[in-house]
C-alpha angles and dihedrals in degrees: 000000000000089000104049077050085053094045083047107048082036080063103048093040094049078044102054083040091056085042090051092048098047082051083051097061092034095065098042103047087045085072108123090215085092085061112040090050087045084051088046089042087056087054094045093059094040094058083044101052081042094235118186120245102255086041090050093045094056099051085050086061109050094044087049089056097046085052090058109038089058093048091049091041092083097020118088106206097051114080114220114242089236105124097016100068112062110270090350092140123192117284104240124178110049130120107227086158087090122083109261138152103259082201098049095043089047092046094051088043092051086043089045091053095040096049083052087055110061134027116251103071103171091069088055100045094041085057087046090051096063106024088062090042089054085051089052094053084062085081097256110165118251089238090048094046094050091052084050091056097045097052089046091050082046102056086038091059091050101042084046089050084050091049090053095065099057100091089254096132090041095062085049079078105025115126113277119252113273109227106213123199099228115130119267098023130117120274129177114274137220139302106038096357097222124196119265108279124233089353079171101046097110075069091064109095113254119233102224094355112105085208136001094248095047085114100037108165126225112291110269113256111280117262130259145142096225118125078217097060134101088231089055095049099048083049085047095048092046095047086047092050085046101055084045112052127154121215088256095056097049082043090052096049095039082057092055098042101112098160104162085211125020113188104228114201119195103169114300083349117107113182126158129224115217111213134161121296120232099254089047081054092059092042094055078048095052088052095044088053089043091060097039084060104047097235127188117239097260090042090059090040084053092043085046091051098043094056100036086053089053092043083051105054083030093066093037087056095045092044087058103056093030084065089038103056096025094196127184122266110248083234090055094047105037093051088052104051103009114033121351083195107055124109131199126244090232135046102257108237126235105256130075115282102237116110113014112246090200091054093043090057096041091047087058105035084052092054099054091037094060088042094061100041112024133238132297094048117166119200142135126242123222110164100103091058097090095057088053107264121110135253113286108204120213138186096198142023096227083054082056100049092042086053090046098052099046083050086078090064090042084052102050100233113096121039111235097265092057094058091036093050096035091052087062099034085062091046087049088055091047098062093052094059087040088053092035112049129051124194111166113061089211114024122022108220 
């Protein structure tokens, strides 16, 4: 009889030891960290392969999804985005009956989409070498390890299969955009006078938008050359800004730079920096908040979702009226009928002026933002450090994309309506997403 007792207590004990360990590597491999680095290491390689902002946006937003479906796949309380993205169907098929790492599955799923996204793989493999080497080491079972590949493989291949059908490979051979010689409309800029980028984008699906033009802004103001017009004056007051500028402000529109390739001339020498897009700026935000707030790994894969989707269907509503309205770069005018000599601050960037995309994206960044974490937030940014430039504070994430959005004047590369109008066309745009998805069954964040 003792030693039925002994055999008893030897296999609860070995029981209770096998349900400790599997806590263990629950817990450690729950820490948001993975995701946040694989998010930065998808930046990284953006910046790398020189991917344009709208094109950027878009792989942030399908490898932000495919993090958090998997992650909601197997979680209650989140609601899967199936039926509420347009033609996101359900994700049938996997076995979430075995034992797996939700983490580690939503993390290779992010890191899978995102490898299919952009061009240079083997970034993107090595980092997954040894990222998913450092989450082993957390004492996941093979077994285990193997079934968390495999949903996460799962959830990548549908959400890849969803990403196929958005026209995007129809706009790679779409016609190139005709500059016309009529006065007022947009024509390349110095110094390497590039051709217009993504003139087909409004063809791309949105991801919430019923149509590219749902929130169309107010038509620019209408072009002249009068000193007495309201055109002249908007070119005058950026070419006087301009000419005046404080060290804040150089400091504000340097921060917001975010020109994915800035053509550099010394002499006969032409070389390009590569540097953050707008939307990757958002997304370095959206971790720096995340951490700030302490937030859980399914509450940052939710954070991440909810912004890529609204710097997706941000840079599919700007690109449309930017190729609508076509209007004149302040640089092109104002060296035309005010200083043939006068340069911008900023590269202007290859795409007509009206709206502006940078204040589109932050309207909407800072909307959902606040949404999700109320108002006041204080927080420092530091994504800009790397690329030389120091650490901006905020207390609020409407202060940052107002700032954000001003930075374009400073700049001297967007006239005042463009940024006014782009900043609510972005929070237009917000509250849809706000009204329109829903990713807590109980409480919406």
């Amino acid at each position: 009889m003792k030693n039925f007792l002994r055999l008893g207590i030897i296999i609860i004990l070995w029981q209770v030891a096998g349900c400790q360990s599997t806590s263990d590597y629950d817990k450690q491999l729950s820490n948001p960290e993975f995701l946040h680095r694989s998010v930065q290491q998808l930046t990284e390689v953006i910046v790398h392969d020189i991917f344009s902002p709208p094109v950027a946006s878009r792989i942030y937003a399908y490898a932000s999804i495919a993090a958090y479906e998997t992650m909601a796949l197997s979680n209650p309380q989140y609601r899967s985005m199936a039926g509420q993205l347009n033609d996101l169907q359900p994700i049938a098929g996997i076995d979430t009956s075995r034992r797996y790492s939700v983490p580690l599955a939503a993390v290779h799923a992010y890191l899978t989409v995102g490898k299919k996204l952009i061009f240079s793989e083997k970034k993107i493999e090595d980092f997954q070498e040894k990222l998913y080497a450092e989450m082993k080491a957390a004492g996941i079972p093979d077994e285990d390890f193997r079934q968390s590949m495999a949903v996460g493989q799962a959830v990548a291949d549908h959400i890849m299969a969803w990403a196929a059908k958005d026209r995007y490979k129809e706009t790679r051979s779409a016609p190139k955009f005709t500059v016309t010689a009529s006065p007022g409309r947009w024509i390349p800029t110095p110094p390497a006078y590039m051709d217009a980028i993504e003139p087909n984008w409004n063809q791309i699906r949105p991801f919430t938008l019923a149509r590219a033009d749902q929130f169309a802004p107010p038509p620019a103001t209408p072009f002249s050359t009068d000193t007495a017009s309201n055109f002249y004056k908007e070119a005058y007051e950026v070419y006087q800004t301009g000419k005046n500028l404080t060290d804040e402000q150089k400091e504000i529109a340097n921060f917001w730079d975010c020109n994915p390739y800035k053509v550099n001339l010394q002499g006969h020498v032409m070389y390009a920096t590569k540097k953050i897009t707008p939307g990757g700026h958002w997304m370095s935000i959206t971790g720096i908040v995340s951490r700030t707030a302490k937030d859980d790994f399914n509450k940052a894969a939710e954070t991440y979702a909810w912004i890529a989707i609204g710097l997706a269907d941000g840079f599919i509503s700007c690109w449309d009226e930017k190729f609508r309205s076509n209007v004149v770069r302040p640089e092109t005018y104002i060296n035309e009928y005010i200083d043939k000599a006068w340069i911008p601050l900023l590269q202007t960037p290859p795409f007509p002026e009206y709206t502006s995309g940078h204040s589109v994206v932050s309207g909407v960044a800072g909307e959902i933002l606040t949404h999700l974490y109320g108002e006041p937030f204080s927080y420092q940014d530091s994504t800009e450090v790397r690329y030389g430039l120091p650490v901006r504070s905020y207390i609020s994430f409407r202060q940052a994309a107002s700032e954000a959005s001003i930075s374009r004047v400073y700049g001297g590369i967007h006239y005042t309506p463009a940024v006014r109008n782009g900043l609510e066309q972005g929070k237009q745009i917000a509250a849809h997403i706000i009204n329109t998805l829903k990713t807590r069954e109980k409480t919406q964040p």
